[in-house]
mmCIF file of the C-alpha atoms, coordinates in Angstrom:
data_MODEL
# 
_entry.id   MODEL 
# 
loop_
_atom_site.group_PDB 
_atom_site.id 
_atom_site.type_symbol 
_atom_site.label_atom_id 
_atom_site.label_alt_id 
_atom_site.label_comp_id 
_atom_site.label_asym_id 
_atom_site.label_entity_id 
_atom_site.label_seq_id 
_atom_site.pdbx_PDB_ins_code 
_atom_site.Cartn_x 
_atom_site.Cartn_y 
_atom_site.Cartn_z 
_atom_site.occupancy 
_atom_site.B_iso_or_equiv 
_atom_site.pdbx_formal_charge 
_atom_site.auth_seq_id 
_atom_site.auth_comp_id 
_atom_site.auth_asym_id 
_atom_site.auth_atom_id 
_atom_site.pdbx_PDB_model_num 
ATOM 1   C CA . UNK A 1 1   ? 81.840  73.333  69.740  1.00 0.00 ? 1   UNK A CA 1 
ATOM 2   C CA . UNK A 1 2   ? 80.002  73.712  72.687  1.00 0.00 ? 2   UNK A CA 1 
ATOM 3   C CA . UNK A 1 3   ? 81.576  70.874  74.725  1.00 0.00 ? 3   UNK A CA 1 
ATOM 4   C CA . UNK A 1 4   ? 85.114  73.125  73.725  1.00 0.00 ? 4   UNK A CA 1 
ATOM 5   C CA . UNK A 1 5   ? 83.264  76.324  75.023  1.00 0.00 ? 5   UNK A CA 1 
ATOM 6   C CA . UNK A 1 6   ? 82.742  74.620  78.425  1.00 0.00 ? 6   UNK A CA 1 
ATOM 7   C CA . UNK A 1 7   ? 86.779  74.331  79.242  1.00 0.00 ? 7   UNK A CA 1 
ATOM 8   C CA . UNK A 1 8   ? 87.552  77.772  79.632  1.00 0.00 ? 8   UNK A CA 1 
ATOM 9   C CA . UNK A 1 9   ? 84.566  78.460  81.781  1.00 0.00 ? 9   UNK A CA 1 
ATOM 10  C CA . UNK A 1 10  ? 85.181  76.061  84.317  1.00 0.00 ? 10  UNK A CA 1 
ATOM 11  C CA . UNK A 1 11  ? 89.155  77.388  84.297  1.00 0.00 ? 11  UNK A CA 1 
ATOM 12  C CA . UNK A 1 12  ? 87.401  80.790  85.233  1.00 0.00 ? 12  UNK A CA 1 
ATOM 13  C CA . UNK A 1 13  ? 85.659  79.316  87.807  1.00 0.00 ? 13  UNK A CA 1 
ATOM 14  C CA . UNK A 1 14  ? 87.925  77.266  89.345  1.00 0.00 ? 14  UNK A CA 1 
ATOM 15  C CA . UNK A 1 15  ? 90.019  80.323  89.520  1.00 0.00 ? 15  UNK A CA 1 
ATOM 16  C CA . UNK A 1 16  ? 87.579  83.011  90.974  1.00 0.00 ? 16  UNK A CA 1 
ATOM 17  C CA . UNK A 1 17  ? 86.628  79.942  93.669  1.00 0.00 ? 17  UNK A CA 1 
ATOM 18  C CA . UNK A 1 18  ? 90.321  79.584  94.563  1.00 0.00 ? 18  UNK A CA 1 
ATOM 19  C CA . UNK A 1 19  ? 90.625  83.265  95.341  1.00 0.00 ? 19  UNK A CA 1 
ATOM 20  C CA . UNK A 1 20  ? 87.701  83.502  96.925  1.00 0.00 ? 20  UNK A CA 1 
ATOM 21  C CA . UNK A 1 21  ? 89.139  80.249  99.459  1.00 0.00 ? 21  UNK A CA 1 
ATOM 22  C CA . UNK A 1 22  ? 92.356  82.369  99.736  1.00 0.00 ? 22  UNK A CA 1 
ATOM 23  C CA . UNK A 1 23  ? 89.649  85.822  101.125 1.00 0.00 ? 23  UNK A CA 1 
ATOM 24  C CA . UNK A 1 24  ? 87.893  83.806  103.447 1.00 0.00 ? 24  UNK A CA 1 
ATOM 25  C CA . UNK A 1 25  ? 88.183  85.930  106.382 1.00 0.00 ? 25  UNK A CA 1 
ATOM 26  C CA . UNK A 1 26  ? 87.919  83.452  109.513 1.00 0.00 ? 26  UNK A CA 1 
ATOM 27  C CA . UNK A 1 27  ? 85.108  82.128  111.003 1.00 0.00 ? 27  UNK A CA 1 
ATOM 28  C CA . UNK A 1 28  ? 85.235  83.848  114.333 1.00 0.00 ? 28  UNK A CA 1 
ATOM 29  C CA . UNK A 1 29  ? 85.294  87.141  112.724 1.00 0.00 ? 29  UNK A CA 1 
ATOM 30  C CA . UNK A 1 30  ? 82.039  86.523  111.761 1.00 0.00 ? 30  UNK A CA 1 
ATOM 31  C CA . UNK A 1 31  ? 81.098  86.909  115.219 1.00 0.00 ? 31  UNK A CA 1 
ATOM 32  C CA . UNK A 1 32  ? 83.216  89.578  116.873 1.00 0.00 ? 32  UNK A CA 1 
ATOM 33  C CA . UNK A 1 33  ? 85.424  92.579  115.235 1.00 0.00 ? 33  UNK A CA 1 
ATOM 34  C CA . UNK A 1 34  ? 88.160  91.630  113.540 1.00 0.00 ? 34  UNK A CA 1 
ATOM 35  C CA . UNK A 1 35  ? 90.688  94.197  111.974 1.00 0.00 ? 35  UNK A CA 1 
ATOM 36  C CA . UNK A 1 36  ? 89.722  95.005  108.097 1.00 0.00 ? 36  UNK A CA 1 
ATOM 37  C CA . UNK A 1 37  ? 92.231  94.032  105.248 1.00 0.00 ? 37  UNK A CA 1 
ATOM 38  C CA . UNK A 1 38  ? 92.502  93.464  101.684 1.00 0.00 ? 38  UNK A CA 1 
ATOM 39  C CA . UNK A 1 39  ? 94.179  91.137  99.997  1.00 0.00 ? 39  UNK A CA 1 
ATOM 40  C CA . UNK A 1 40  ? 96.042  92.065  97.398  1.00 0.00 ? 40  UNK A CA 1 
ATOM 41  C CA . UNK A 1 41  ? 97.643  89.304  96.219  1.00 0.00 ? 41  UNK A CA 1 
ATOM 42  C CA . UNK A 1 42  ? 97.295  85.443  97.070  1.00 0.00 ? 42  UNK A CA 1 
ATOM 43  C CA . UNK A 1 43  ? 99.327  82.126  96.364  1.00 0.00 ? 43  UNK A CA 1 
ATOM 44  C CA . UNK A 1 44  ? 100.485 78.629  97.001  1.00 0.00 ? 44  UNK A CA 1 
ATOM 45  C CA . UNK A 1 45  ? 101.024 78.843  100.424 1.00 0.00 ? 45  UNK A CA 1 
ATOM 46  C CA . UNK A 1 46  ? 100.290 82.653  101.405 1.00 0.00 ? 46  UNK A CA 1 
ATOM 47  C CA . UNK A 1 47  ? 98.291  85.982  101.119 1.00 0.00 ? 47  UNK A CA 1 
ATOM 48  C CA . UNK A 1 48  ? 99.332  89.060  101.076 1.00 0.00 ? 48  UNK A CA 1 
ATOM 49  C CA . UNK A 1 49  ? 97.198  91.215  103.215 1.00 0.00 ? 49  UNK A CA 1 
ATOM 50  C CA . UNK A 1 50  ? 96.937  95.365  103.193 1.00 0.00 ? 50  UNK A CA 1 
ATOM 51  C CA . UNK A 1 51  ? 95.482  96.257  107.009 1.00 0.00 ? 51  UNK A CA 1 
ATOM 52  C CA . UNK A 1 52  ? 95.148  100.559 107.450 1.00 0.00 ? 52  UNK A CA 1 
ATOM 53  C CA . UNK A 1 53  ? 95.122  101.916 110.738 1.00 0.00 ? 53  UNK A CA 1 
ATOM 54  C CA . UNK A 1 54  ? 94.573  98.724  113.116 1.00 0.00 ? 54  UNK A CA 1 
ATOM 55  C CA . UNK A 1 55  ? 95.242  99.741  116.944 1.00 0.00 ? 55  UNK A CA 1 
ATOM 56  C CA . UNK A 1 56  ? 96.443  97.241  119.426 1.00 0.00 ? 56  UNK A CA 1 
ATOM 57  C CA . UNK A 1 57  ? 96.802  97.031  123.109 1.00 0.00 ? 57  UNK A CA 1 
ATOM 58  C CA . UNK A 1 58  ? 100.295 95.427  123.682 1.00 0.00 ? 58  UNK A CA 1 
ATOM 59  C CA . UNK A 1 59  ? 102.392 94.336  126.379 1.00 0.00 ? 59  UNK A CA 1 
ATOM 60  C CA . UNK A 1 60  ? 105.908 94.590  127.463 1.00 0.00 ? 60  UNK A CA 1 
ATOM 61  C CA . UNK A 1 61  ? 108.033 92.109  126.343 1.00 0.00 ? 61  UNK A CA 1 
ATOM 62  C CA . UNK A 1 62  ? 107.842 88.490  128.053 1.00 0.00 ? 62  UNK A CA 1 
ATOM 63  C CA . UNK A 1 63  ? 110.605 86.742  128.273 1.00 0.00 ? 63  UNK A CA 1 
ATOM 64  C CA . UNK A 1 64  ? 110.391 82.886  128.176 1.00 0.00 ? 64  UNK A CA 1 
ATOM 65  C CA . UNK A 1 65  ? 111.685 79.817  125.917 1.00 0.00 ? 65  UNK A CA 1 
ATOM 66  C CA . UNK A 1 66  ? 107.980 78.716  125.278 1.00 0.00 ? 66  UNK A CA 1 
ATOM 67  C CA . UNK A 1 67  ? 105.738 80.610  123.035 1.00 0.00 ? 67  UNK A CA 1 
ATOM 68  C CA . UNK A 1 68  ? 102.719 78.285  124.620 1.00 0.00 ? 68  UNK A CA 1 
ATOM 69  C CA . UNK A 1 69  ? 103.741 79.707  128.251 1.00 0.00 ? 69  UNK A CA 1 
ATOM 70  C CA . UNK A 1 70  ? 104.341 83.482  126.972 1.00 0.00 ? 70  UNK A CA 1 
ATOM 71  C CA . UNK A 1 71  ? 101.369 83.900  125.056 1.00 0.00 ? 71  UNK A CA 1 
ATOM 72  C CA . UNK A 1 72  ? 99.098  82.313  127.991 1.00 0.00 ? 72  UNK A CA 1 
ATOM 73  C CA . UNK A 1 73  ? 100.977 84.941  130.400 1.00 0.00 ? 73  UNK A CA 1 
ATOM 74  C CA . UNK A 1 74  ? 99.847  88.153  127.652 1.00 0.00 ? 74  UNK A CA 1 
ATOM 75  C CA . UNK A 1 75  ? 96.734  86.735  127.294 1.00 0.00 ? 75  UNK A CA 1 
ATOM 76  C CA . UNK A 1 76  ? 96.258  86.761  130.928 1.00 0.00 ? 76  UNK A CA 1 
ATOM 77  C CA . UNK A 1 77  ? 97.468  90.362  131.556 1.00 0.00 ? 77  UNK A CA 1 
ATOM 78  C CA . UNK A 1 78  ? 95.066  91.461  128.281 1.00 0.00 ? 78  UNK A CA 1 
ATOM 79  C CA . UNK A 1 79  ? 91.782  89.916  129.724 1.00 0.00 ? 79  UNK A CA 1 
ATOM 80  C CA . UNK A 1 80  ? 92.076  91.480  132.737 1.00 0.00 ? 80  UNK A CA 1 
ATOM 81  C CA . UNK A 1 81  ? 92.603  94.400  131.212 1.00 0.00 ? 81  UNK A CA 1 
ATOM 82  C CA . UNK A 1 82  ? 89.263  94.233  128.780 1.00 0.00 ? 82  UNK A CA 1 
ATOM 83  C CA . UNK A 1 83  ? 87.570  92.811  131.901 1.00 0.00 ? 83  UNK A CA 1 
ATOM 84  C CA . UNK A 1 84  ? 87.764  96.426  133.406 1.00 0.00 ? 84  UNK A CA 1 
ATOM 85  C CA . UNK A 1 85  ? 91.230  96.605  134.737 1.00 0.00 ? 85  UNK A CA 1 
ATOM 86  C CA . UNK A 1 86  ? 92.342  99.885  133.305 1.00 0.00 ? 86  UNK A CA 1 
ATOM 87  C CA . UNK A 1 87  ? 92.213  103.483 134.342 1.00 0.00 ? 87  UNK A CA 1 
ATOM 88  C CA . UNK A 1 88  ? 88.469  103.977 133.107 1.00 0.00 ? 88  UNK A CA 1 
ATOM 89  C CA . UNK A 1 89  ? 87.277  100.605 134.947 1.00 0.00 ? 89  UNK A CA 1 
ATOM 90  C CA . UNK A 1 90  ? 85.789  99.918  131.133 1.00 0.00 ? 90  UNK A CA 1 
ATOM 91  C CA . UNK A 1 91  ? 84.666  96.506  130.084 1.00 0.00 ? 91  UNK A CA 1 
ATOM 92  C CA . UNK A 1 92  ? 85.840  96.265  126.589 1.00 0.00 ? 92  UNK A CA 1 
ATOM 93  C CA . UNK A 1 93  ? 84.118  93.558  124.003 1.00 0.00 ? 93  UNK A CA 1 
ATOM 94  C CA . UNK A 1 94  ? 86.795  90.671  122.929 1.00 0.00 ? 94  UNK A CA 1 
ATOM 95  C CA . UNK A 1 95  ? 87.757  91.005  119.763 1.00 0.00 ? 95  UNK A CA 1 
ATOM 96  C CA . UNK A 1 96  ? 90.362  88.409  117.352 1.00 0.00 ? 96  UNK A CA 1 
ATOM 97  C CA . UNK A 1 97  ? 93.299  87.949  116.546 1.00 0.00 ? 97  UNK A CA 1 
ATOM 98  C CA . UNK A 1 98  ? 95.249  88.023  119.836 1.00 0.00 ? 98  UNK A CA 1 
ATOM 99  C CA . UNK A 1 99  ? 98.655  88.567  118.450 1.00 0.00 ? 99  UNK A CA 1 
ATOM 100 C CA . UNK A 1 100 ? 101.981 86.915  119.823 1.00 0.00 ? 100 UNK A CA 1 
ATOM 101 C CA . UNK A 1 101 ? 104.994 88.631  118.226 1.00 0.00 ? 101 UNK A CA 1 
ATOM 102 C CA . UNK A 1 102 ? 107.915 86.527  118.714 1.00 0.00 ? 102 UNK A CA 1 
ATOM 103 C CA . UNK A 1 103 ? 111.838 87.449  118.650 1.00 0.00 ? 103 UNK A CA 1 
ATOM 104 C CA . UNK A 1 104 ? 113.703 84.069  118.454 1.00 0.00 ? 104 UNK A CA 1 
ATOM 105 C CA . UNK A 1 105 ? 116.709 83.145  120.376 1.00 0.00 ? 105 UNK A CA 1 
ATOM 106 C CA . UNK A 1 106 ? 119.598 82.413  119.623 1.00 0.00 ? 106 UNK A CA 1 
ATOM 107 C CA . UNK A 1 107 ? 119.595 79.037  121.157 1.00 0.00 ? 107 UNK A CA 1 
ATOM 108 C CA . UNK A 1 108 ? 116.737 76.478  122.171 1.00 0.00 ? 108 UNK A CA 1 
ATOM 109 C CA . UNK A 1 109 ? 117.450 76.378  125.867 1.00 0.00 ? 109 UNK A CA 1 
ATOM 110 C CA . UNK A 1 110 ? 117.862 80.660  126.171 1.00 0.00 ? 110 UNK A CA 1 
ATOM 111 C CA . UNK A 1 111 ? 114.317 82.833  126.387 1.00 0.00 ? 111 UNK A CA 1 
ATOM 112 C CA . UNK A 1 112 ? 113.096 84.305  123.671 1.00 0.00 ? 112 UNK A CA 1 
ATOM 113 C CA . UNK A 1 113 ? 110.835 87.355  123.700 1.00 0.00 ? 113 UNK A CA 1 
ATOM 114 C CA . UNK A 1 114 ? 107.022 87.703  123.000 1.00 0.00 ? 114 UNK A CA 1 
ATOM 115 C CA . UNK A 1 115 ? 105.030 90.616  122.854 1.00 0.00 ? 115 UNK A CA 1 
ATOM 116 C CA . UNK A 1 116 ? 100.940 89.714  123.577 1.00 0.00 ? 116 UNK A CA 1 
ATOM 117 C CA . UNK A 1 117 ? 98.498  92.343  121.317 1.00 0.00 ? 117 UNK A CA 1 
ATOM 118 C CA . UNK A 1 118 ? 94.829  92.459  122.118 1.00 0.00 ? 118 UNK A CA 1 
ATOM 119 C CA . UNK A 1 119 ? 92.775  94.468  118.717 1.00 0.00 ? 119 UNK A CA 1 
ATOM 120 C CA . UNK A 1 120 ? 90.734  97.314  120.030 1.00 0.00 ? 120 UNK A CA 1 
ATOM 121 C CA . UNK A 1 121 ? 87.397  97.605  118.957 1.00 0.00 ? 121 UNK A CA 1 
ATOM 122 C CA . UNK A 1 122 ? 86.678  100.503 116.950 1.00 0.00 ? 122 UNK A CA 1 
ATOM 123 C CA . UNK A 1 123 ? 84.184  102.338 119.480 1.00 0.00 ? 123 UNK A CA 1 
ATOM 124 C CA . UNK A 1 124 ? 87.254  102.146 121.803 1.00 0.00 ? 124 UNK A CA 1 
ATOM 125 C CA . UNK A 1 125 ? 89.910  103.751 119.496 1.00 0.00 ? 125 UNK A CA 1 
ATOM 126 C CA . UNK A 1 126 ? 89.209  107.269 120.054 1.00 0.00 ? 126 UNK A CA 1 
ATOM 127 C CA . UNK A 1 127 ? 90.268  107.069 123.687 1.00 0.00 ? 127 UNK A CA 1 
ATOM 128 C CA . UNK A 1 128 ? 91.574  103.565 124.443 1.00 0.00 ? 128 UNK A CA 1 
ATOM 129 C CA . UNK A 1 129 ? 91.439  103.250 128.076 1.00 0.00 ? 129 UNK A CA 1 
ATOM 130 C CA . UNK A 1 130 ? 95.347  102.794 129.099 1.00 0.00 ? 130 UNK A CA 1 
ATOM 131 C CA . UNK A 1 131 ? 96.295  100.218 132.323 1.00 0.00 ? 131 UNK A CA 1 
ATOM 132 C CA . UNK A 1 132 ? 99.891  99.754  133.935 1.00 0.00 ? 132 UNK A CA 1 
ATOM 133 C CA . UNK A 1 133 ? 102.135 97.716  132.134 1.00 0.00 ? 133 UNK A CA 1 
ATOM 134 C CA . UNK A 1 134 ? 100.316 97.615  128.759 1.00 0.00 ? 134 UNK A CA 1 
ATOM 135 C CA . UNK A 1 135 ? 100.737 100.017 125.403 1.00 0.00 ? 135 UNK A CA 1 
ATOM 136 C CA . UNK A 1 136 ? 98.535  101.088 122.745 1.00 0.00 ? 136 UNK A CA 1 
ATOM 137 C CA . UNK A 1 137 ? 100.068 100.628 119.169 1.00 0.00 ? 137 UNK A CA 1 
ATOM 138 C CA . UNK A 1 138 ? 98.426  102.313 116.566 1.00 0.00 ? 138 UNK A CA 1 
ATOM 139 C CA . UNK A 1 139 ? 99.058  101.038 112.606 1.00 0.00 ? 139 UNK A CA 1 
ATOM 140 C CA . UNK A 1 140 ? 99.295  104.404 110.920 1.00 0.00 ? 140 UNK A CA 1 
ATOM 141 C CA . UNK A 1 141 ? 98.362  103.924 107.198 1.00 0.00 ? 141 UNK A CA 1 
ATOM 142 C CA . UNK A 1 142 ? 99.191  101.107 105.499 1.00 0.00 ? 142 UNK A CA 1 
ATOM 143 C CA . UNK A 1 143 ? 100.677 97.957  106.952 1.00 0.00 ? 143 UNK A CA 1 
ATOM 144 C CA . UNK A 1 144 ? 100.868 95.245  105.291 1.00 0.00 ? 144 UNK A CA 1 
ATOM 145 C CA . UNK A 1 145 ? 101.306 91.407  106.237 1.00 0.00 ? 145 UNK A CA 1 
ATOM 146 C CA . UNK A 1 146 ? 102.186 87.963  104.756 1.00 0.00 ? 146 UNK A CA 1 
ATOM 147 C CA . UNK A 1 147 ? 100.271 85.453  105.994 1.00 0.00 ? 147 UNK A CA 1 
ATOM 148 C CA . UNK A 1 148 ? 100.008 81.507  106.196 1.00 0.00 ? 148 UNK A CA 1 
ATOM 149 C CA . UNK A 1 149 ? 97.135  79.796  107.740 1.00 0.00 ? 149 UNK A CA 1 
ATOM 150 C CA . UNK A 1 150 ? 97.135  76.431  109.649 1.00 0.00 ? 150 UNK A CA 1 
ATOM 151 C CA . UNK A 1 151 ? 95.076  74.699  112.090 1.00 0.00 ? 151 UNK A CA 1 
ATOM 152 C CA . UNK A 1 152 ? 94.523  73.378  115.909 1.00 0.00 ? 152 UNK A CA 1 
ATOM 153 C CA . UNK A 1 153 ? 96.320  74.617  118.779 1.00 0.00 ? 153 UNK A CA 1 
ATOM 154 C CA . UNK A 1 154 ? 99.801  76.174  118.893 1.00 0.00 ? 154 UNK A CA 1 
ATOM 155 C CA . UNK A 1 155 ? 102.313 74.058  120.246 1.00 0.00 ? 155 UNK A CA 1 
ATOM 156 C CA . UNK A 1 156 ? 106.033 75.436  120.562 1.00 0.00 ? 156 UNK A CA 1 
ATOM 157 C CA . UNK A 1 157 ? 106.978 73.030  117.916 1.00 0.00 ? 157 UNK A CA 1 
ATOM 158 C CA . UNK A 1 158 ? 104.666 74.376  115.267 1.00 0.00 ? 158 UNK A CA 1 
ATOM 159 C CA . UNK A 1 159 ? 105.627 78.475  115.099 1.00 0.00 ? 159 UNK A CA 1 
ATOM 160 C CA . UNK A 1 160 ? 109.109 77.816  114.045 1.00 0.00 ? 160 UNK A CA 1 
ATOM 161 C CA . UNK A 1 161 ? 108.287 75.228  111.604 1.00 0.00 ? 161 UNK A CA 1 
ATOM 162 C CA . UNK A 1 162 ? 104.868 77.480  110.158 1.00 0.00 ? 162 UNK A CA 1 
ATOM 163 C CA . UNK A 1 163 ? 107.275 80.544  110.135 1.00 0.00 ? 163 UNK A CA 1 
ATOM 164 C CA . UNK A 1 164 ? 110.176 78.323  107.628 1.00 0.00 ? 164 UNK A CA 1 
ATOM 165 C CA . UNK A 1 165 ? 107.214 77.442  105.511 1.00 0.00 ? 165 UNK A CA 1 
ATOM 166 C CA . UNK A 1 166 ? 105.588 80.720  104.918 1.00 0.00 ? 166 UNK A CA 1 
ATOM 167 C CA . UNK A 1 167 ? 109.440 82.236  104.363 1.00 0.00 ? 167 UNK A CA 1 
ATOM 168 C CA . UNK A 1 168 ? 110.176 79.425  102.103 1.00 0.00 ? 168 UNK A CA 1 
ATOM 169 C CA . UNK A 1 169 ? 106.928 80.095  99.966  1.00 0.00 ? 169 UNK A CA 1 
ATOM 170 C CA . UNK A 1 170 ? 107.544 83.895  99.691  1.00 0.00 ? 170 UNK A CA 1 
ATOM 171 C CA . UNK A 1 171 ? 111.052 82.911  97.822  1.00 0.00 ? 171 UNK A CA 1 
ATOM 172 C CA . UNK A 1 172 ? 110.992 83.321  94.097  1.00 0.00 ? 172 UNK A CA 1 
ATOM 173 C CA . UNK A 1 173 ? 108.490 86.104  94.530  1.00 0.00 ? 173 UNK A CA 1 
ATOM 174 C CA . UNK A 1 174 ? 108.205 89.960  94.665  1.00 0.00 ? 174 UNK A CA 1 
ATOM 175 C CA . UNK A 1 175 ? 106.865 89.747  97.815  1.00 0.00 ? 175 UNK A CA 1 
ATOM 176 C CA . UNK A 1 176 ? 110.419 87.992  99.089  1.00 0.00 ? 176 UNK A CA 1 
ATOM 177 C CA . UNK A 1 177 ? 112.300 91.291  98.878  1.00 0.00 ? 177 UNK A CA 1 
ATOM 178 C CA . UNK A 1 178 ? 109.613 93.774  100.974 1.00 0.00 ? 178 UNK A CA 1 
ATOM 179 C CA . UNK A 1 179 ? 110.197 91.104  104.027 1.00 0.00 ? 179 UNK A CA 1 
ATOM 180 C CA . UNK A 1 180 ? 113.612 90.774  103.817 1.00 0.00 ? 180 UNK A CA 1 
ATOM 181 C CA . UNK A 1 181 ? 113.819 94.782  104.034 1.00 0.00 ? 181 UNK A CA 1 
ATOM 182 C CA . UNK A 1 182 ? 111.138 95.089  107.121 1.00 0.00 ? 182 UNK A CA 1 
ATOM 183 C CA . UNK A 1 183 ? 113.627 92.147  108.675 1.00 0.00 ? 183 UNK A CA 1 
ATOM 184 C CA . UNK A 1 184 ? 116.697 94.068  108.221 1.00 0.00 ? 184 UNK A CA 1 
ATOM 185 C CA . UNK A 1 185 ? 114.892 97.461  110.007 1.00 0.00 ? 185 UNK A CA 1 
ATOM 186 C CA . UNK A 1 186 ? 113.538 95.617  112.628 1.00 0.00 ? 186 UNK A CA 1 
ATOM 187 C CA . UNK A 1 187 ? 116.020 92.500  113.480 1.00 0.00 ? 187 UNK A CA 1 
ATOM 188 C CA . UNK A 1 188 ? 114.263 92.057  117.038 1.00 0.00 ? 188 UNK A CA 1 
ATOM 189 C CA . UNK A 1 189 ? 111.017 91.390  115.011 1.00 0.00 ? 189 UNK A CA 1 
ATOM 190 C CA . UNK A 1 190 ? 111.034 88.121  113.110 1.00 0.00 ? 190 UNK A CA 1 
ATOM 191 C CA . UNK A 1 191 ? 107.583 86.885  112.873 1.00 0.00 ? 191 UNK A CA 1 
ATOM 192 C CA . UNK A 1 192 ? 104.280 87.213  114.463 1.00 0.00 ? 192 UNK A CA 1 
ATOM 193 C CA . UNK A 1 193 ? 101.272 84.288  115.076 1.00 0.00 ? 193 UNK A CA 1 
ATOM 194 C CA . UNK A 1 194 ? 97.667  85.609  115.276 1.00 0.00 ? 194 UNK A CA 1 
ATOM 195 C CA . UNK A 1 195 ? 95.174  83.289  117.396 1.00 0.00 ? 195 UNK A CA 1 
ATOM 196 C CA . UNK A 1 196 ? 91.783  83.629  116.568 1.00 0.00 ? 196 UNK A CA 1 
ATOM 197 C CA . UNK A 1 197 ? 89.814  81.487  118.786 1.00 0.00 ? 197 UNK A CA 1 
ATOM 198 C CA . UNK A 1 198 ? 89.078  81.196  122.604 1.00 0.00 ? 198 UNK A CA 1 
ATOM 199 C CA . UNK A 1 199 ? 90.707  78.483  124.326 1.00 0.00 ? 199 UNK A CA 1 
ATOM 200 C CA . UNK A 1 200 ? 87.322  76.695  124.776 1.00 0.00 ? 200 UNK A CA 1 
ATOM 201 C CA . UNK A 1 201 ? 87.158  76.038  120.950 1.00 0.00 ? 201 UNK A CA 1 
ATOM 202 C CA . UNK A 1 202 ? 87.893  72.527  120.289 1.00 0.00 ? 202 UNK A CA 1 
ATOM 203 C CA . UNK A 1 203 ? 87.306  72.862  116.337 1.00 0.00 ? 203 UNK A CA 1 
ATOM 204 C CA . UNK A 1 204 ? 87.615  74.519  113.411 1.00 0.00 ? 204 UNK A CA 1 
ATOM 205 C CA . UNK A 1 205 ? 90.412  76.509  115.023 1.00 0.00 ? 205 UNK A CA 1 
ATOM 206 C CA . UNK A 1 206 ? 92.356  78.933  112.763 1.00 0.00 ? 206 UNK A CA 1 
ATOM 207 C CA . UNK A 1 207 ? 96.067  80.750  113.818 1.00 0.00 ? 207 UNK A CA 1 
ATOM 208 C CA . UNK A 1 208 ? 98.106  82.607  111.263 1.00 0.00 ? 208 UNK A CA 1 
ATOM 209 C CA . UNK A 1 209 ? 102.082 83.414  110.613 1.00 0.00 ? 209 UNK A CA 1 
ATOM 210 C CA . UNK A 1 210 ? 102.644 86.994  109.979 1.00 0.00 ? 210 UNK A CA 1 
ATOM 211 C CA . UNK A 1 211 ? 105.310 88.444  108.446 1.00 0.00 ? 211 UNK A CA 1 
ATOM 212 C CA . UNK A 1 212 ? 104.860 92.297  108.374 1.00 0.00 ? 212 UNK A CA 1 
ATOM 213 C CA . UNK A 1 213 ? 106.279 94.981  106.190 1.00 0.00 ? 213 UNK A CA 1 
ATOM 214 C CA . UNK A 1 214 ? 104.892 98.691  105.826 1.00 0.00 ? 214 UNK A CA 1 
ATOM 215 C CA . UNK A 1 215 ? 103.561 100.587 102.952 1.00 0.00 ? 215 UNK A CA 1 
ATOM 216 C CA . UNK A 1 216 ? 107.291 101.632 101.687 1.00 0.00 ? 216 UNK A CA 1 
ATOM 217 C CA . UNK A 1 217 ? 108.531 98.208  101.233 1.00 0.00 ? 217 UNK A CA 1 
ATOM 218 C CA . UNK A 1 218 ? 104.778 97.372  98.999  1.00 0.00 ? 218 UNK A CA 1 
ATOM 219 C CA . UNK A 1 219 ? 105.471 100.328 97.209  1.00 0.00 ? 219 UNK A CA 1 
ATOM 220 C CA . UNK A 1 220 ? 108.498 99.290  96.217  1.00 0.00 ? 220 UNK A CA 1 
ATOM 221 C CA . UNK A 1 221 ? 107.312 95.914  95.610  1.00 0.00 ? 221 UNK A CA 1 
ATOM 222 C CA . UNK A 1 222 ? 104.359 98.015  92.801  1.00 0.00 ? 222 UNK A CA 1 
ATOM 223 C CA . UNK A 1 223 ? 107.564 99.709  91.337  1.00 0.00 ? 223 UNK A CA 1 
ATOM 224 C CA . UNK A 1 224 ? 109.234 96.720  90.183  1.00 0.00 ? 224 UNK A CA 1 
# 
């Protein structure tokens, strides 16, 4: 009787430690500010995240047919920028993820586009210092992404294929249909990768697919 009284214990278990993996927030934003989320809903292959009012220094579209190349050019431009080149001559703290949002082409040898996002801390979001060339994005309410996490460091051969797998494990669910939608309002904006460690990092490095919707599509999602 006991030994039966045991099994669905350890099924508990098992399944509070398997959300709990799927929560882990990385390890890097242990050490500087990340943006806050919730998850709301985790499985095989994704989470489902629910981030409110994130702001993000972004700039203007790059246009290049290597994500590697792009995202080292944004990164460049944003460093400088929390470095103190902007209009207040403000050193601003790094923060993670730097964001890469990519618009495919339609061919391997034309340029895609890529937009580079640095997270502003939260001391800075009353008055984020602006600089030439770069644009503060602000995530009013709720935004909400789809997310698959893999390892090492991005090569141009990895987005596309991380991007097919997190699409392919959405399908089937009620998640599927919220993407779709946010796809179909915003063609230009397929996917987005999230970097969370400096380029001096050898290990334990952790990058993201993002696939983001807003707070209409999830609500219509909940009304199903």
């Amino acid at each position: 009787m006991a030994r039966r009284s045991v099994l669905p214990l350890l099924a508990v278990c098992s399944a509070l430690l398997a959300v709990a993996a799927a929560a882990a927030v990385p390890p890097s934003c242990e050490r500087i500010e990340c943006p806050a989320y919730e998850v709301v809903d985790s499985a095989n292959g994704f989470e489902i995240r629910r981030y409110t009012d994130a702001m993000w220094v972004s700039t203007a579209p790059i246009e290049d047919i290597s994500f590697v190349a792009a995202t080292r050019t944004g990164f460049l431009q944003l460093f400088q920028y929390i470095q103190g080149k902007n209009a207040y001559n403000e050193t601003i703290e790094m923060t993670a993820p730097v964001l890469t949002q990519v618009s495919p082409s339609d061919g391997p040898f034309c340029a895609s586009s890529f937009v580079v996002s640095f997270y502003v801390p939260a001391k800075n979001q009353a008055d984020p210092p602006p600089a030439e060339g770069l644009r503060v994005q602000r995530w009013a309410g709720d935004r909400y992404a789809a997310v698959r996490r893999f390892g090492g460091f991005v090569a141009d051969a990895d987005v596309g294929e991380q991007a097919a797998r997190l699409d392919a494990s959405l399908q089937g669910t009620r998640w599927a249909a919220a993407v779709n939608e946010a796809r179909k309002a915003d063609p230009a904006s397929s996917y987005t990768v999230a970097q969370y460690n400096s380029p001096f990092e050898f290990s334990g490095r952790v990058n993201e697919i993002w696939m983001l919707f807003d707070g209409k599509e999830a609500s219509d999602v909940h009304a199903m």
